[in-house]
C-alpha positions as CSV (number, residue, x, y, z in Angstrom):
1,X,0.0,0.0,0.0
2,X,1.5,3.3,-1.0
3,X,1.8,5.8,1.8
4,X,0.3,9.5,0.9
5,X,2.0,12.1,2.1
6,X,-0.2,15.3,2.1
7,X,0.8,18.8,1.1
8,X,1.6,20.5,4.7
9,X,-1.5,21.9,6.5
10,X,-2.2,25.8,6.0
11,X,-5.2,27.4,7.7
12,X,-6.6,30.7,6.3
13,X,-7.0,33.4,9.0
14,X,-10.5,34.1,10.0
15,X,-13.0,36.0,11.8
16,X,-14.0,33.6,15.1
17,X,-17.0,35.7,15.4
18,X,-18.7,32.6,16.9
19,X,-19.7,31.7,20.9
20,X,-16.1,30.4,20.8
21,X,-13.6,29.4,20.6
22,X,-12.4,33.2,20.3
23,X,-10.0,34.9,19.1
24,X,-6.5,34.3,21.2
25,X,-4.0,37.7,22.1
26,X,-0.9,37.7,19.9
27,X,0.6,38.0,23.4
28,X,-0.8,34.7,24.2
29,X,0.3,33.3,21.5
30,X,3.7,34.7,21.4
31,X,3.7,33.5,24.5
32,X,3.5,29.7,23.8
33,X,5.5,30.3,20.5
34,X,8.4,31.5,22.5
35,X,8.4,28.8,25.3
36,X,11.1,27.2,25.6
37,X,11.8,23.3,25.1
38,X,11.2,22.6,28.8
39,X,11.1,19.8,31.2
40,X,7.3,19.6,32.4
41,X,9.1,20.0,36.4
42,X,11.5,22.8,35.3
43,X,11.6,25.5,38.7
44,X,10.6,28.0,36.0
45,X,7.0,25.9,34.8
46,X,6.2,25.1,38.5
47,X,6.7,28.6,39.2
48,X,4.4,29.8,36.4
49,X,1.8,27.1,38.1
50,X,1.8,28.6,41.4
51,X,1.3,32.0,39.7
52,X,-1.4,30.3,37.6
53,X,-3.3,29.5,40.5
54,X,-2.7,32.4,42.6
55,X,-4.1,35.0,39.2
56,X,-7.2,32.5,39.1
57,X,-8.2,32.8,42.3
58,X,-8.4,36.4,42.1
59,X,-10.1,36.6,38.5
60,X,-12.6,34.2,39.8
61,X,-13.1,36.1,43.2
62,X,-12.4,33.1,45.4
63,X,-10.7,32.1,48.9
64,X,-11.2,28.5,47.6
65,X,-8.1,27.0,47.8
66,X,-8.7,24.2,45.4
67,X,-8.9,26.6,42.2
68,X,-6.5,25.7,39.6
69,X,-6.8,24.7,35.7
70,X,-7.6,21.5,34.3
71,X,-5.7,20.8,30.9
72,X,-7.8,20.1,28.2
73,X,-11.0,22.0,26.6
74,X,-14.1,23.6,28.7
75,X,-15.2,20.0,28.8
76,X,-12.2,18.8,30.7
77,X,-12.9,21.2,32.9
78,X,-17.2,20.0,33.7
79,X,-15.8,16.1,33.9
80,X,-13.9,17.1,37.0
81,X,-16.3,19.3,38.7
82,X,-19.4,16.7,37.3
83,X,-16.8,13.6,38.8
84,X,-18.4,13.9,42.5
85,X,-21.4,13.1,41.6
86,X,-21.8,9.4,42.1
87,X,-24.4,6.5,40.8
88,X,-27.5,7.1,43.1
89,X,-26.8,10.7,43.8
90,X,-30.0,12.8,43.4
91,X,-29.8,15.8,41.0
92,X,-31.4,18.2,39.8
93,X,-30.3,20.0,36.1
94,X,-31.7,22.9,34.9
95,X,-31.4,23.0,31.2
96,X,-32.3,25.6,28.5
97,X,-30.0,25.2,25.3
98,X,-27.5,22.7,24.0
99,X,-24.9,22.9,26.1
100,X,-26.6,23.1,29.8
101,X,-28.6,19.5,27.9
102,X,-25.0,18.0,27.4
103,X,-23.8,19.4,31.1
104,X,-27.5,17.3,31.9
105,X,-26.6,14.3,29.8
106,X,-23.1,14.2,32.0
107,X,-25.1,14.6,35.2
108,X,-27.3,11.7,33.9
109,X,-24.4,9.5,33.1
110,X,-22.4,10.2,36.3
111,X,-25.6,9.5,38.6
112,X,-27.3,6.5,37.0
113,X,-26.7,3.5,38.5
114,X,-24.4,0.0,36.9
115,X,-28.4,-1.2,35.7
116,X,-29.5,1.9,34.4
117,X,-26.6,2.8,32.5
118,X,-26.7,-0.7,31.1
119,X,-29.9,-0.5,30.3
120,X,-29.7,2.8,27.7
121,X,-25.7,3.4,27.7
122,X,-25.5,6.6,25.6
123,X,-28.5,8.1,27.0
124,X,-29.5,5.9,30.4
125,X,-32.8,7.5,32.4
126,X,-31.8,7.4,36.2
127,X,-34.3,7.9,38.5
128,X,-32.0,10.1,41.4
129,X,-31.9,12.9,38.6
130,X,-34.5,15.4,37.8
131,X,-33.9,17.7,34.6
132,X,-35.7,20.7,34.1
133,X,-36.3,21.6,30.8
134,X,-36.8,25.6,30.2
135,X,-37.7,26.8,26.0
136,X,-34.9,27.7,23.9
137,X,-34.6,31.1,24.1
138,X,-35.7,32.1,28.0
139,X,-34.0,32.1,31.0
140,X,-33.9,29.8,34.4
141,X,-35.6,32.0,36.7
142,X,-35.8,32.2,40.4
143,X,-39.5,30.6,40.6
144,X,-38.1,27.9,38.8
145,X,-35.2,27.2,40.8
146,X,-36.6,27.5,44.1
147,X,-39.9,25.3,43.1
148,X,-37.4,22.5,41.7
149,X,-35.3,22.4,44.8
150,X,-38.0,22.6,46.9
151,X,-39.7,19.4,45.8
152,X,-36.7,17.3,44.8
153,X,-34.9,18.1,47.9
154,X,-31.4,17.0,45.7
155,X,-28.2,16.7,46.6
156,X,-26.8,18.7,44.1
157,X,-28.8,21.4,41.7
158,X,-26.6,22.5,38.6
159,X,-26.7,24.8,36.3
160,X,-25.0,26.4,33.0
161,X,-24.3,30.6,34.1
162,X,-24.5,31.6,30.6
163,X,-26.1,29.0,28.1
164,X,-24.8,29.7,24.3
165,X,-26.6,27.3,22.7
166,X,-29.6,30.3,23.4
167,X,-27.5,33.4,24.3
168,X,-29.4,33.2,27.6
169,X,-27.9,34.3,31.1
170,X,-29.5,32.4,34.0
171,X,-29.9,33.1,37.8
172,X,-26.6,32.3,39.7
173,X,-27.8,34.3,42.3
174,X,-31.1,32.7,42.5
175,X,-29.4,29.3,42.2
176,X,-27.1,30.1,45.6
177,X,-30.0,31.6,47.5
178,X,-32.1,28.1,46.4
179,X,-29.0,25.5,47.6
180,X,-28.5,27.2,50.8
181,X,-32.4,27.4,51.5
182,X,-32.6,24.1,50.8
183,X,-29.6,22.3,51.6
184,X,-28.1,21.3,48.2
185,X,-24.9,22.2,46.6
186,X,-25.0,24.0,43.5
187,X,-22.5,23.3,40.4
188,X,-22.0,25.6,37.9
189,X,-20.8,26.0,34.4
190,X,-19.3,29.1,33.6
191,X,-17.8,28.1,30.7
192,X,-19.2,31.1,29.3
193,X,-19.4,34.0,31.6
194,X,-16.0,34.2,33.2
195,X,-13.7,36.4,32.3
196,X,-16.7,38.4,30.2
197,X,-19.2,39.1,33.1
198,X,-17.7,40.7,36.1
199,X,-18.7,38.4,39.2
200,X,-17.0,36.8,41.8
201,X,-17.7,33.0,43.0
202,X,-17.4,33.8,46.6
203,X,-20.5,35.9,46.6
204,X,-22.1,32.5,45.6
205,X,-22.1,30.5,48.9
206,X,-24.5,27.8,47.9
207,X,-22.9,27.0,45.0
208,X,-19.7,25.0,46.1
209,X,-18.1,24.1,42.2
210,X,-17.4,25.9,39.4
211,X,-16.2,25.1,35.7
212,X,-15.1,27.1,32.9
213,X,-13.0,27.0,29.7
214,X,-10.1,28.4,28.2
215,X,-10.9,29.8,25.0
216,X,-14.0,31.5,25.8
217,X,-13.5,34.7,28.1
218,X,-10.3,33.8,29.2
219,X,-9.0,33.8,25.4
220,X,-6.0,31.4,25.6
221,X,-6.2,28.6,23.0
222,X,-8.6,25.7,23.2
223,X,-6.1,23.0,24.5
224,X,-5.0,24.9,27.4
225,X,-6.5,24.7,31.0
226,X,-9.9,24.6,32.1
227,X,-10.2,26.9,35.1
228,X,-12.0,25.1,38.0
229,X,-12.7,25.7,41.5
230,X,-13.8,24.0,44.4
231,X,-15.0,25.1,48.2
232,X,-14.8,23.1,51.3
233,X,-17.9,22.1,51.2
234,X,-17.4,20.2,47.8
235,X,-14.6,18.8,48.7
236,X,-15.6,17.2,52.0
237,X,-18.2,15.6,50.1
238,X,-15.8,14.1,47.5
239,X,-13.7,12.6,50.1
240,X,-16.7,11.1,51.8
241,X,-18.1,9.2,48.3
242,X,-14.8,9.3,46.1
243,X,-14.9,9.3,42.5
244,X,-14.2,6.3,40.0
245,X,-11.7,8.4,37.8
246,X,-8.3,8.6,38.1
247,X,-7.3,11.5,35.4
248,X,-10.0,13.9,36.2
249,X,-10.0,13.3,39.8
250,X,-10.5,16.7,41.5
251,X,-8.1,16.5,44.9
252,X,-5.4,14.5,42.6
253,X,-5.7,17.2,40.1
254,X,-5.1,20.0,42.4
255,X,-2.3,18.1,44.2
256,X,-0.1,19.2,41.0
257,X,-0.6,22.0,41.4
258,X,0.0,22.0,44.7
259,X,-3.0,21.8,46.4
260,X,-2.5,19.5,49.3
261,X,-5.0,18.7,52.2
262,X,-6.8,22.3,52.1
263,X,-3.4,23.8,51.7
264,X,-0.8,25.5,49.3
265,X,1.8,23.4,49.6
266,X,5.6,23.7,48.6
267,X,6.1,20.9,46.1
268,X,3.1,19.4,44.1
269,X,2.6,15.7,43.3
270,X,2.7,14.0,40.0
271,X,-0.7,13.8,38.4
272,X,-0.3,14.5,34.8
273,X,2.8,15.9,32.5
274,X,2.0,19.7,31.8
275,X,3.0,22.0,28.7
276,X,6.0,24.0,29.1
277,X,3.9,26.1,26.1
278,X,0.6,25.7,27.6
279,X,1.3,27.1,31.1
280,X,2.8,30.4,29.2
281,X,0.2,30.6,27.6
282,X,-2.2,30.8,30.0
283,X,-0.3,32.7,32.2
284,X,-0.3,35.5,29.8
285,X,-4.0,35.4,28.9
286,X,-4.7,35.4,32.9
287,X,-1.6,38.2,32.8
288,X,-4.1,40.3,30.6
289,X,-7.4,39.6,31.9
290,X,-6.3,41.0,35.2
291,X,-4.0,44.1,33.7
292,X,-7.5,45.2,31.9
293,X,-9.6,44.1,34.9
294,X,-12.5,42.3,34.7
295,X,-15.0,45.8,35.7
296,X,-13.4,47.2,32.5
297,X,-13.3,44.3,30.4
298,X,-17.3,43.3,31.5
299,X,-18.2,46.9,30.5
300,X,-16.4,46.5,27.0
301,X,-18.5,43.8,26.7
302,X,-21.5,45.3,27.0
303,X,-20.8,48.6,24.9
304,X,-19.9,46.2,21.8
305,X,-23.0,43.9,21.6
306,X,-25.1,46.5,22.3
307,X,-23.7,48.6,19.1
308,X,-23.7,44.6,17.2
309,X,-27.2,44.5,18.7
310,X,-28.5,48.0,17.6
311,X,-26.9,47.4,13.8
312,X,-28.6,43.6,13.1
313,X,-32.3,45.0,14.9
314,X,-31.7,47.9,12.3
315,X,-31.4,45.3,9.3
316,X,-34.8,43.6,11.1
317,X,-33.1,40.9,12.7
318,X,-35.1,39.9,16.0
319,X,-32.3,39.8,18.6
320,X,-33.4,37.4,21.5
321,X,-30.1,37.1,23.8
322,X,-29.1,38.4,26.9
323,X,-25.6,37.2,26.6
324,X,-23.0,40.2,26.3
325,X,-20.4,38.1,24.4
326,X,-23.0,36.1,22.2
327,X,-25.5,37.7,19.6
328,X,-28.5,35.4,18.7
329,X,-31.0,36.4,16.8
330,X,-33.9,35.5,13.9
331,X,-34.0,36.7,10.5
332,X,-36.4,38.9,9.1
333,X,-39.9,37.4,8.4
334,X,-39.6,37.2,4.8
335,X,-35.9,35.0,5.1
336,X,-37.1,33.2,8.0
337,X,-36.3,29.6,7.8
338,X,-32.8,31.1,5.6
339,X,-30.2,31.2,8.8
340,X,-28.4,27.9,7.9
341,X,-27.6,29.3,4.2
342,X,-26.5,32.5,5.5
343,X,-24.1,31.1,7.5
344,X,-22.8,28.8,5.5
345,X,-22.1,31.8,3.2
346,X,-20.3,34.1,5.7
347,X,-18.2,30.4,6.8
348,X,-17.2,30.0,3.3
349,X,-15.9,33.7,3.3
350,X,-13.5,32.8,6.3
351,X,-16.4,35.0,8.8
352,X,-17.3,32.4,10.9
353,X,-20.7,33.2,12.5
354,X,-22.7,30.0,14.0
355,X,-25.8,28.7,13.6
356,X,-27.5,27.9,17.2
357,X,-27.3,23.5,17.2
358,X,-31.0,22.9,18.3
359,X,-34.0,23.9,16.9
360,X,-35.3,26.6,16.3
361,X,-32.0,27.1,14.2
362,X,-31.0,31.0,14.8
363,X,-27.9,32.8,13.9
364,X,-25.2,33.3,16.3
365,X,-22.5,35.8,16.0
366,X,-20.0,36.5,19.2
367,X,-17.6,39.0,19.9
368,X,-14.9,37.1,22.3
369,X,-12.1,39.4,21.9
370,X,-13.3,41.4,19.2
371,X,-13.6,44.5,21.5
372,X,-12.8,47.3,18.8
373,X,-14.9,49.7,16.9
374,X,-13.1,48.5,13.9
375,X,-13.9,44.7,14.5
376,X,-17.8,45.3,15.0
377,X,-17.7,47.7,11.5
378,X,-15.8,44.8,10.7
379,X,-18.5,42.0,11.5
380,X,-21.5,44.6,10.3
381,X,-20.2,45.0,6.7
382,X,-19.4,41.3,6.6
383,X,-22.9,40.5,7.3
384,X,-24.7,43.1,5.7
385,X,-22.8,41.7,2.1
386,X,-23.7,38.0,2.9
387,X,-27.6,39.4,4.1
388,X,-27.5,41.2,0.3
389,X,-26.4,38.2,-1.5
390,X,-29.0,36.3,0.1
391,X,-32.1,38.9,-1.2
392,X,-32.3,41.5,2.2
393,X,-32.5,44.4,1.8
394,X,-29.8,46.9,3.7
395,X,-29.9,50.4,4.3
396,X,-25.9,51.2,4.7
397,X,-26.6,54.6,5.4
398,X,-28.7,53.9,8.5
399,X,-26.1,51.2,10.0
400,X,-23.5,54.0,9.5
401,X,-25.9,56.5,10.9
402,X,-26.4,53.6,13.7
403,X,-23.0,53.0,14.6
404,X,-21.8,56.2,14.5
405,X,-24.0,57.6,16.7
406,X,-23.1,54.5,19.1
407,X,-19.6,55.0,19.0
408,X,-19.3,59.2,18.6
409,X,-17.3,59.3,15.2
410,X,-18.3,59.3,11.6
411,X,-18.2,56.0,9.6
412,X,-17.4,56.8,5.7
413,X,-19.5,54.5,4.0
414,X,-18.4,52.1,1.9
């Protein structure tokens, strides 16, 4: 058999204006370009770990010591915080998009018992977990919380922060105020909102874990580390079940980066071999999160997709988010049912916008790290072509008169 050897790999630069990944700092990536060729125990990586950890705790708001990052993808990052929930364990998973139904499916997996998960492996039914299913396109609310948890009585009540499968926020707040009320322990994902929404965990006590992601708000390539972190309370209950997995064990994870019995500790213990490049890498992006500040950076946030926001209701797109990173929104009446072609247009013109991946399919278009005036002109020309060659009609002197009354300055038009 001959062997093929294909012409070397080149990727065309492109617009991630998607929920994420997002677009990664040159300084992050400069930074794991310039790493150098490192033992994974070299003084200099373990120091960058320690400095890792310490940045986290403040970007997250947290006292916990067991905060630290997971390596891998946002998903990494859910399997350890998801791993202390054990076959039997009664849950209760509030799901309104995609991703919050995949966090649910997890929950599902983790809690069903050896016959149940026998019985439908890929999608087993246990009887300890309640989901709570809220439409595509609203919010988990405090009502809905508090009822759930009141009934169920669970052991744990989870929850995505910001769901992008919808561009819908949900109720942290409510979420604590519900777990302490009724004696649960609350797990969120903020795979979405941290390092875009300014928060702090700690003024969360009922919620005792927390995931997120790396190349979301955080903006440091999607194989780096998940941030997670973990308070007493979660802890002490993992050490009183245990968990069956060894890689994405939450206390052996955090004894690398030593996080030993409640404590910083001096010298870590071997869990996993770390990137050299990855660890710069995300030290940098935490470098930058924190040398912007997440007040200033959260407000960035919000002046952007609101002049995104103003510019696609002006072309009589129905925006229906909340998000502040995240754009989702119907198309005009007359094109309604059109969303998947017009993506697939702007994706084959290196803009990649998203389509939401549940019904009803809406168009998604994010801003992660695209906090410029000239990247949103950027995104609003981009789409305004591909909404002409698709039949809308666009009036480019109102988005000019649109954004430049947003952002103070004339926009020539084009």
């Amino acid at each position: 058999m001959d062997t093929v050897i294909y012409p070397k790999l080149t990727i065309p630069a492109t617009i991630a204006a998607g929920p994420g990944p997002g677009n990664t700092d040159e300084r992050v990536l400069n930074a794991f370009a310039s790493a150098g060729v490192a033992d994974h125990m070299h003084p200099d990586v373990l120091r960058g770990m320690v400095e890792c950890k310490e940045m986290l705790r403040a970007i997250m708001g947290t006292k916990n010591t067991y905060t630290y990052g997971v390596a891998g993808t946002g998903w990494s990052g859910l399997d350890v915080m998801f791993n202390a929930v054990m076959p039997g364990d009664t849950v209760v998973m509030f799901v309104n998009g995609t991703f919050s139904g995949l966090d649910g499916l997890t929950v599902r997996m983790k809690a069903a018992t050896a016959e149940e998960l026998a019985a439908a492996p890929l999608d087993p039914q246990p009887a300890s977990v309640t989901i709570v299913n809220v439409p595509h396109g609203e919010s988990v609310t405090a009502d809905v919380i508090d009822a759930a948890l009141a009934e169920h009585k669970p052991k744990w009540a989870a929850m995505a922060h910001w769901e992008t499968g919808s561009g819908r926020t949900n109720d942290i707040a409510a979420l604590s105020a519900a777990c302490e009320k009724h004696r649960a322990m609350g797990l969120v994902d903020a795979v979405s909102s941290l390092g875009v929404e300014d928060f702090a965990i700690d003024d969360y006590p009922g919620i005792v874990g927390w995931a997120s992601c790396p190349q979301k708000g955080i903006c440091c390539l999607p194989l780096t580390y998940a941030p997670v972190s973990f308070s007493d309370r979660y802890i002490e209950a993992l050490k009183a079940s245990g968990t069956r997995s060894f890689v994405h064990h939450p206390i052996l994870e955090a004894r690398h980066w030593g996080i030993i019995d409640g404590k910083d500790a001096e010298k870590g213990t071997y869990h996993r071999t770390h990137s050299a490049y990855a660890v710069a890498a995300f030290h940098e992006a935490l470098r930058i999160t924190l040398q912007e500040g997440l007040a200033a950076r959260s407000e960035s946030y919000r002046f952007y997709e609101s002049a995104l926001r103003a510019a696609l209701e002006e072309m009589g797109c129905e925006v229906t988010s909340n998000m502040t990173s995240l754009v989702v929104f119907n198309l005009p009446g007359a094109f309604a049912g059109r969303e998947m072609e017009l993506v697939q247009a702007c994706r084959a013109e290196n803009f990649g916008i998203w389509p939401t991946l549940s019904e009803p399919v809406q168009i998604r278009i994010g801003i992660l790290n695209l906090l410029s005036t000239d990247h949103i002109n950027t995104i609003v020309s981009r789409f305004a072509d591909a909404a002409e060659k698709l039949g809308m009609p666009v009036d480019r002197a109102a988005l000019d008169a649109i954004l430049a009354k947003h952002f103070g300055e004339t926009i020539a038009a084009e």
